[in-house]
KEKE-3310 file (N, C-alpha, C; in steps of 0.2 Angstrom, whole numbers, plus 5000, padded with zeros to 4 digits):
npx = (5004:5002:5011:5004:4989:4990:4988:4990:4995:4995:5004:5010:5023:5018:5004:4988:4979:4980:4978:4971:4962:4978:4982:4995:4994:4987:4995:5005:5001:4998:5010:5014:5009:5014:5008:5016:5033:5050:5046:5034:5026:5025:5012:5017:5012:5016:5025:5019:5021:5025:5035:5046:5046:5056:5060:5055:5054:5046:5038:5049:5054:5043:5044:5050:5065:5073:5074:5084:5089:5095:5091:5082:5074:5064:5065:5070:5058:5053:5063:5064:5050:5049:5058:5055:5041:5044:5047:5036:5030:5037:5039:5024:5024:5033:5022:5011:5018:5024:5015:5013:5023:5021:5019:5025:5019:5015:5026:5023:5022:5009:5002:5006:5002:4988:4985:4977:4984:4995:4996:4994:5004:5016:5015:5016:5031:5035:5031:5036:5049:5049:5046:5057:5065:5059:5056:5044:5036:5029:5020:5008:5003:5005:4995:4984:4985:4983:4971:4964:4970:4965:4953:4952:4958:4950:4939:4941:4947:4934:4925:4929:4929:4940:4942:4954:4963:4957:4954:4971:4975:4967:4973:4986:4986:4980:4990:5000:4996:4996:5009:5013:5008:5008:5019:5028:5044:5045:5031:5029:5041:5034:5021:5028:5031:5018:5012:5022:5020:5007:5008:5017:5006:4996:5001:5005:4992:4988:4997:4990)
npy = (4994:5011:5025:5036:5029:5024:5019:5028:5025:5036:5040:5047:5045:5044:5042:5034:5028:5029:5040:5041:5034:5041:5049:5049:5062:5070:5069:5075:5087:5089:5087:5101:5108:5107:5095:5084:5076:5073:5061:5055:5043:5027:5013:4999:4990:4977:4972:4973:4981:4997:5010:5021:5039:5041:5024:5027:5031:5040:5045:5050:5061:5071:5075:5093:5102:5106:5096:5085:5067:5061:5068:5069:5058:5045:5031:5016:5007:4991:4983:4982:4981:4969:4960:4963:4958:4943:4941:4944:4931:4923:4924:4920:4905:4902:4904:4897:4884:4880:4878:4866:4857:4856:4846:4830:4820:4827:4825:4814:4808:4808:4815:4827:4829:4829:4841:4857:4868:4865:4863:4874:4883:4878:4880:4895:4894:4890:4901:4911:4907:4908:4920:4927:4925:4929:4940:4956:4952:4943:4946:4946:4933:4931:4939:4933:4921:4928:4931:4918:4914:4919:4919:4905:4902:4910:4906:4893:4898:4901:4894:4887:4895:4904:4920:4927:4921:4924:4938:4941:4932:4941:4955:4952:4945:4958:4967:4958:4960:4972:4973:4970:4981:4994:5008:5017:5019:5018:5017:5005:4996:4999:4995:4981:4979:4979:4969:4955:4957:4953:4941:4936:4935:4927:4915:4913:4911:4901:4891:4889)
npz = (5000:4995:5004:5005:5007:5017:5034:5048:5067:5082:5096:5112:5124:5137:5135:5137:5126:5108:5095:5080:5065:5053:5039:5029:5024:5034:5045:5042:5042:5056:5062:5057:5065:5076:5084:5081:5087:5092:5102:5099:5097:5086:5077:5074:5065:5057:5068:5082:5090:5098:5089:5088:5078:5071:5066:5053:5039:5030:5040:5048:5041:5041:5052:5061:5054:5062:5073:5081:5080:5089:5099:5114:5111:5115:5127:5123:5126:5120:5122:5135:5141:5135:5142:5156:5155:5154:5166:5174:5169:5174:5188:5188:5185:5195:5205:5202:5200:5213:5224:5223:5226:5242:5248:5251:5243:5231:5225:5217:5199:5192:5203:5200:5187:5189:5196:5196:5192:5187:5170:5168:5174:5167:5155:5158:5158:5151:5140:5143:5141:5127:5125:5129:5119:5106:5110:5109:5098:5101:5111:5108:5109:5122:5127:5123:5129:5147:5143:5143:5155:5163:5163:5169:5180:5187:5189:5195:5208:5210:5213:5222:5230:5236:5240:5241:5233:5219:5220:5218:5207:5197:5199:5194:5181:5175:5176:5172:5157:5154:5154:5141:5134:5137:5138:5143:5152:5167:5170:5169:5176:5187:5185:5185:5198:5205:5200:5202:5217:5218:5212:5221:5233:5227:5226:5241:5244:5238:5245:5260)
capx = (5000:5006:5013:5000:4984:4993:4981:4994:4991:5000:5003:5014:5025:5013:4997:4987:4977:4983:4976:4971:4971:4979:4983:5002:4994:4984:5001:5011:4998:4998:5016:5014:5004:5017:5007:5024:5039:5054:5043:5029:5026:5020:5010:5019:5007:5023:5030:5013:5024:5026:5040:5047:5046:5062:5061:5048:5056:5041:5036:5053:5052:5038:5047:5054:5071:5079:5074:5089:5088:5099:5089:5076:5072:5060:5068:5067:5052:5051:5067:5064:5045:5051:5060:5047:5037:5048:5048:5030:5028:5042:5035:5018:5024:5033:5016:5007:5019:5027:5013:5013:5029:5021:5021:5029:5015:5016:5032:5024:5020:5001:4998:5008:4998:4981:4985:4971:4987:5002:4998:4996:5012:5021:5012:5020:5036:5038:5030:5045:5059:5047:5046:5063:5069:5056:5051:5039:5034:5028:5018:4999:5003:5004:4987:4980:4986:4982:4965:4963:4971:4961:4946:4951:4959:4942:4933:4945:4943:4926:4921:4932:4925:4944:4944:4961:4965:4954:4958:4979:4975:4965:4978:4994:4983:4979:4999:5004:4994:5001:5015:5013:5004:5013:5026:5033:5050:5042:5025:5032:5042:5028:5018:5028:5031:5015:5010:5027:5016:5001:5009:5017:4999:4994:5007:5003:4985:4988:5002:4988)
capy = (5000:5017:5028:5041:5028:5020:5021:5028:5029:5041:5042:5048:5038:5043:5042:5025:5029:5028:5043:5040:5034:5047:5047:5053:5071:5071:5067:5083:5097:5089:5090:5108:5113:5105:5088:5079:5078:5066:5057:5054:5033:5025:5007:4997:4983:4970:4969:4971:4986:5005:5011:5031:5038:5039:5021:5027:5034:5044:5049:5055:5065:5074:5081:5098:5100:5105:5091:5079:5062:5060:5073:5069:5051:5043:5025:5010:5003:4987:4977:4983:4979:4961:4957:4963:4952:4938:4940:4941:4925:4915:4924:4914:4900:4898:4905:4892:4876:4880:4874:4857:4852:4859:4839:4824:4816:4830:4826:4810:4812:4806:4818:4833:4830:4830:4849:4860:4873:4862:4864:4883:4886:4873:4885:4901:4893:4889:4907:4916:4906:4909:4929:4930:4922:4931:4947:4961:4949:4937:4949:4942:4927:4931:4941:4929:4916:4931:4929:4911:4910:4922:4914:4897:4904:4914:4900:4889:4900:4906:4887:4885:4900:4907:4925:4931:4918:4927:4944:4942:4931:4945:4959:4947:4946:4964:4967:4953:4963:4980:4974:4969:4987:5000:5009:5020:5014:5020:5014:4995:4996:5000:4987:4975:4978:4977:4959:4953:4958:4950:4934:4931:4935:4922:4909:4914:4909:4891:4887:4890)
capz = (5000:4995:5010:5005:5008:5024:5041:5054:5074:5085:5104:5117:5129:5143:5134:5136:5121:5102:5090:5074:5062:5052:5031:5031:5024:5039:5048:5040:5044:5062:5062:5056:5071:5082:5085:5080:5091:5093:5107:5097:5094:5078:5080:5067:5063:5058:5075:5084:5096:5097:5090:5086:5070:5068:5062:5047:5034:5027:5046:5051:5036:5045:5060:5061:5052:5068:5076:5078:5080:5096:5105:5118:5108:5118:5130:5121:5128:5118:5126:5142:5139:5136:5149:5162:5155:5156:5174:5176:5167:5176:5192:5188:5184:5200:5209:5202:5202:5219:5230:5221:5231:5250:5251:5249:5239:5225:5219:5212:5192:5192:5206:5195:5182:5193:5200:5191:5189:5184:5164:5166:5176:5162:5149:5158:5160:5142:5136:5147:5137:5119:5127:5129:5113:5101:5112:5108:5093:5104:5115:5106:5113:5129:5127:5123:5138:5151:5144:5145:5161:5169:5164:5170:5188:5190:5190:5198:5212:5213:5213:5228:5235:5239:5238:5241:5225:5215:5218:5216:5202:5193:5199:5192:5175:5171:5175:5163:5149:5153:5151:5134:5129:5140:5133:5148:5156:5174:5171:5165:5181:5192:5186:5187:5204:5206:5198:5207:5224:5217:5212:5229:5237:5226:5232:5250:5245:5238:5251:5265)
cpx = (5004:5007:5007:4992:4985:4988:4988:4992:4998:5000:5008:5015:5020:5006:4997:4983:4980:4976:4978:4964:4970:4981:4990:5000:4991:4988:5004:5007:4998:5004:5019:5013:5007:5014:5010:5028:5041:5052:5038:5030:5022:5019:5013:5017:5012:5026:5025:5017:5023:5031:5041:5049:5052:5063:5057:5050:5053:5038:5043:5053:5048:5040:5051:5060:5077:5078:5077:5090:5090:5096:5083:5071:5068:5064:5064:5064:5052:5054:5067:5055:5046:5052:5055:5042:5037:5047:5043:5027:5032:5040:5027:5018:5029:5028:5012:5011:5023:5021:5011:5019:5029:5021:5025:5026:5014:5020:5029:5020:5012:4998:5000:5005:4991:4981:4983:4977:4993:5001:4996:5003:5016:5020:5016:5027:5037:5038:5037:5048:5055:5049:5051:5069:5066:5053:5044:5034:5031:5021:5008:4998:5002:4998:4985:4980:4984:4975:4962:4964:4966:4956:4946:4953:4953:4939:4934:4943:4938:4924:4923:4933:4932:4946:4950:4965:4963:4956:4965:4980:4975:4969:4984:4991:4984:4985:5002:5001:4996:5006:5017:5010:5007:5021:5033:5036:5046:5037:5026:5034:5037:5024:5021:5028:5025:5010:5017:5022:5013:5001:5012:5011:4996:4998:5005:4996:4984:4992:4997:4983)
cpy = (5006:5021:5033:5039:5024:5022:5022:5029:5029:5037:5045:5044:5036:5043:5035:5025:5030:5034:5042:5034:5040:5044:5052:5062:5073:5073:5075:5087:5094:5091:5097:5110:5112:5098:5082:5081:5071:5061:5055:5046:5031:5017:5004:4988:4975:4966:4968:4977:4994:5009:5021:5031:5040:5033:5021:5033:5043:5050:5053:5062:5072:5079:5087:5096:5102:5099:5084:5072:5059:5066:5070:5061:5047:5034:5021:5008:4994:4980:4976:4979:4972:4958:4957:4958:4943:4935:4941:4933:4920:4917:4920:4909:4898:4900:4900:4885:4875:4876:4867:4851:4855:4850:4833:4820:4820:4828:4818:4813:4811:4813:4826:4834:4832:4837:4852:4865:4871:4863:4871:4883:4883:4879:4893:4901:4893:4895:4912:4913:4909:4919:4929:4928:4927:4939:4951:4957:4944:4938:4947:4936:4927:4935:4937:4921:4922:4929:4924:4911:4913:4920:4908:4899:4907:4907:4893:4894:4902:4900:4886:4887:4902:4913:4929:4927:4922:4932:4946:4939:4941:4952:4957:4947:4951:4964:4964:4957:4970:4978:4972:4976:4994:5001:5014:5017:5015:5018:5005:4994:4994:4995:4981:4972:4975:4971:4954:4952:4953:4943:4931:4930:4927:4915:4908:4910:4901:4887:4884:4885)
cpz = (5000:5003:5011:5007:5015:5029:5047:5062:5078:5094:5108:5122:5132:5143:5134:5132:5116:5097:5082:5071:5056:5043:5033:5030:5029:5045:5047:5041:5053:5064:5061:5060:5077:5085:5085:5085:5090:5098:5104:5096:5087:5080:5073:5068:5063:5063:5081:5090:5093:5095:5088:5079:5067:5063:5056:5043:5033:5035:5048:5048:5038:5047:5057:5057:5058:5072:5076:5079:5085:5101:5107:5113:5115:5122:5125:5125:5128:5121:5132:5144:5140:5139:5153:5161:5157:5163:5176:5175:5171:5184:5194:5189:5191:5204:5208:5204:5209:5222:5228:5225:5238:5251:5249:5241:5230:5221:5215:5204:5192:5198:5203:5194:5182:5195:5195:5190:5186:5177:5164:5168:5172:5156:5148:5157:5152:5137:5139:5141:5129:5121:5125:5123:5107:5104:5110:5102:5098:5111:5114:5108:5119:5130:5127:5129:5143:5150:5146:5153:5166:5169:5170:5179:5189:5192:5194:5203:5214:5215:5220:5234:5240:5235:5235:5235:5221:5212:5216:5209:5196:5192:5193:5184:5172:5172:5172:5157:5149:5151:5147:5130:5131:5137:5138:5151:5163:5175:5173:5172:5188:5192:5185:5195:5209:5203:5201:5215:5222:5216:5219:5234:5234:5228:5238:5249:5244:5242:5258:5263)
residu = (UNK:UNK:UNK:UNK:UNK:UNK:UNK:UNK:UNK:UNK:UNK:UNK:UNK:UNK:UNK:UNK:UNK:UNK:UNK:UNK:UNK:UNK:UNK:UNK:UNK:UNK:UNK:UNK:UNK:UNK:UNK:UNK:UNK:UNK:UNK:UNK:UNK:UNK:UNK:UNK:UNK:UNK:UNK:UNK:UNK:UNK:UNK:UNK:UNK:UNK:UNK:UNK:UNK:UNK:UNK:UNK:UNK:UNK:UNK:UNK:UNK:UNK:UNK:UNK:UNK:UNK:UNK:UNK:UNK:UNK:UNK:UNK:UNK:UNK:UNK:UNK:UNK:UNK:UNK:UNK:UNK:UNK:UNK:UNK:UNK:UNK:UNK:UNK:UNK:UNK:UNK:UNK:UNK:UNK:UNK:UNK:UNK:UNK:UNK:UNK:UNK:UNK:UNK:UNK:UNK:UNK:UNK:UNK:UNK:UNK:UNK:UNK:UNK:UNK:UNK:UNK:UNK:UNK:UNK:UNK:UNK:UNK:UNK:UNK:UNK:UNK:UNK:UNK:UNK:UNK:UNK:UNK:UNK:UNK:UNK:UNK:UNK:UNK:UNK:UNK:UNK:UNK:UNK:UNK:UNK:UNK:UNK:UNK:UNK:UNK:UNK:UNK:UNK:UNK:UNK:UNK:UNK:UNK:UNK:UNK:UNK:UNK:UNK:UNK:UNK:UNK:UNK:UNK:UNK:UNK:UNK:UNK:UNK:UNK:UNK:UNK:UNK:UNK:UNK:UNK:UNK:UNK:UNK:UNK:UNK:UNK:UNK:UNK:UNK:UNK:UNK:UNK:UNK:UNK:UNK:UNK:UNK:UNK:UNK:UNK:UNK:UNK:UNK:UNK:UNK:UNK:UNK:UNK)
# end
């Protein structure tokens, strides 16, 4: 598709909303009016991430002509992004497969296979190593397991009438999906810190 019929959408680091979508000429009078800057993010479909438009030939094109390339560039997001997430997932997967060995009887293999969270926690474990091999491209996958999981722990839960599962579950959830859509370094942080919490709550809860 020509660059001129392309559908583009905008954002800033610290917006959680994406504008658009915009036709490039729609793009160069925004950037007239000042609605460009070297912070601005572009959604580039391929990668399924946010990046700056710097990488985009036709958008850099766009910006100011004083505006340098090595000035006030926006943090890569997308690697730091990846990781965090990594450690959300391997944080799950040992919140799920840890209370499997509080006894003796767990460690055998037919009683592994029987614990309603052994094939999630095997699932997370697996999606970290895929994360951390394939990154930011890998980020739909892991939507897509948030949603699933959150389904299947909700109702594991709610069945078993254990509160405090429930709600650390659904915290540790929505913090796995931020940290596949969030693009601020300090935001990313912050929730990881907080789905880290959520999955020790949740640990705390199936130990007891």
């Amino acid at each position: 598709m020509p660059p001129s019929q392309h559908e583009y959408y905008i954002r800033q680091p610290s917006d959680t909303d994406a504008r658009g979508p915009f036709t490039i000429e729609q793009l160069s009078r925004l950037a007239e009016s000042g609605g460009l800057n070297s912070s601005t993010l572009h959604f580039d479909a391929n990668t399924d991430q946010w990046i700056s438009l710097f990488e985009v030939p036709e958008l850099a094109a766009l910006l100011p002509k004083n505006t340098a390339k090595n000035s006030a560039l926006p943090a890569a997001s997308s690697p730091l992004a990846a990781k965090l997430t990594v450690v959300l997932l391997a944080g799950s997967a040992l919140a799920l497969l840890l209370p499997m060995f509080k006894s003796v009887d767990a460690l055998n293999a037919n009683a592994l296979l029987q614990y309603p969270c052994f094939w999630l926690g095997a699932l997370d474990l697996l999606m970290a190593l895929c994360c951390g091999v394939f990154g930011a491209r890998f980020f739909r996958f892991v939507r897509v397991r948030t949603g699933l999981g959150l389904g299947f722990l909700g109702a594991l839960f709610w069945l078993q009438a254990n509160t405090g599962a429930l709600v650390a579950a659904l915290i540790a959830s929505v913090c796995l999906w931020l940290a596949t859509t969030c693009a601020a370094p300090r935001a990313l942080i912050a929730n990881t810190i907080a789905g880290l919490a959520a999955l020790a709550a949740l640990a705390y809860c199936l130990l007891t």
